[in-house]
N, C-alpha and C positions, 0 to 999 in steps of 0.2 A: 709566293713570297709572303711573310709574314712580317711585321713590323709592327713596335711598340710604339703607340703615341703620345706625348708628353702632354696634351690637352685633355686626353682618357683615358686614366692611369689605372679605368675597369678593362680597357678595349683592345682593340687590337685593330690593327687594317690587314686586311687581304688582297692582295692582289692579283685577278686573273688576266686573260684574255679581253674581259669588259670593262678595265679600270678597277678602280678601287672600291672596296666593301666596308663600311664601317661597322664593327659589332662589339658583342662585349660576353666574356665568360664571367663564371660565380667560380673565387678564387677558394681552392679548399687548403692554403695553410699559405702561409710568410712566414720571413723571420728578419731581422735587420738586426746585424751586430757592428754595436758601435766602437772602433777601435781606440786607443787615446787619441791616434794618430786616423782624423778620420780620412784621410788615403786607404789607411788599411782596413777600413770597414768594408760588410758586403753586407748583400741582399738575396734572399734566397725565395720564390715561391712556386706555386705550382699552383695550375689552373684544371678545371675539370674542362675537354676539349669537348665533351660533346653536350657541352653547355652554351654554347655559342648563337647567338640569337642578335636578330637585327630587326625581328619581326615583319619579317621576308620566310615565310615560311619555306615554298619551293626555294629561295636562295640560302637560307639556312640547312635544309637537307642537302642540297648540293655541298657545299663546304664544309658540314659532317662528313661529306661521303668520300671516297677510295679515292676520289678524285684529287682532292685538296686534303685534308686532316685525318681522312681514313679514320677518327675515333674509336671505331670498334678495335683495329690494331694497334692503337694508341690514345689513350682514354685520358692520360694525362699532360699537358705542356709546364717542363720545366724551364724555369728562366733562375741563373744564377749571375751575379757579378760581384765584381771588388774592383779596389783602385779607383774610390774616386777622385775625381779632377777636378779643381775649381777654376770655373771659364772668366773670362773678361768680365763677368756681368755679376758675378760674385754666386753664382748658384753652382750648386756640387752637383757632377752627373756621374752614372758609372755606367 
């Protein structure tokens, strides 16, 4: 399982068998388009996957590997959204 964390907005959490993993990839593009209507804005970026480091060596090959992120079959993670929402607390998420 993969998760974005709103405290590490470089990272990602992983999740296997042993709990959670915190790391972080080197992002190779964004883009944020601001709508007038910012509901109708998005976010668009992509990560190099086999950039992922926690300075866990053996656990970072692991989580490169076939097992978890396979990067060699998938070298990059896309992440896209729109529609954001303004919470209780006045902060926009998507």
């Amino acid at each position: 399982m993969l998760a974005y964390t709103r405290n590490n907005p470089s990272g990602i959490a992983v999740c296997d068998d042993l709990g959670r993993v915190n790391g972080s990839f080197a992002l190779e593009s964004a883009s944020i388009s601001v709508a007038e209507s910012v509901a109708e804005s998005a976010v668009h970026a992509v990560v190099a996957a086999g950039s992922f480091h926690t300075r866990a060596a053996r656990r970072d090959d692991h989580v490169r590997s076939p097992a978890f992120l396979n990067t060699d079959r998938h070298p990059a993670i896309r992440f896209e959204a729109s529609g954001a929402v303004r919470g209780d607390d006045g902060v926009w998420t998507m």
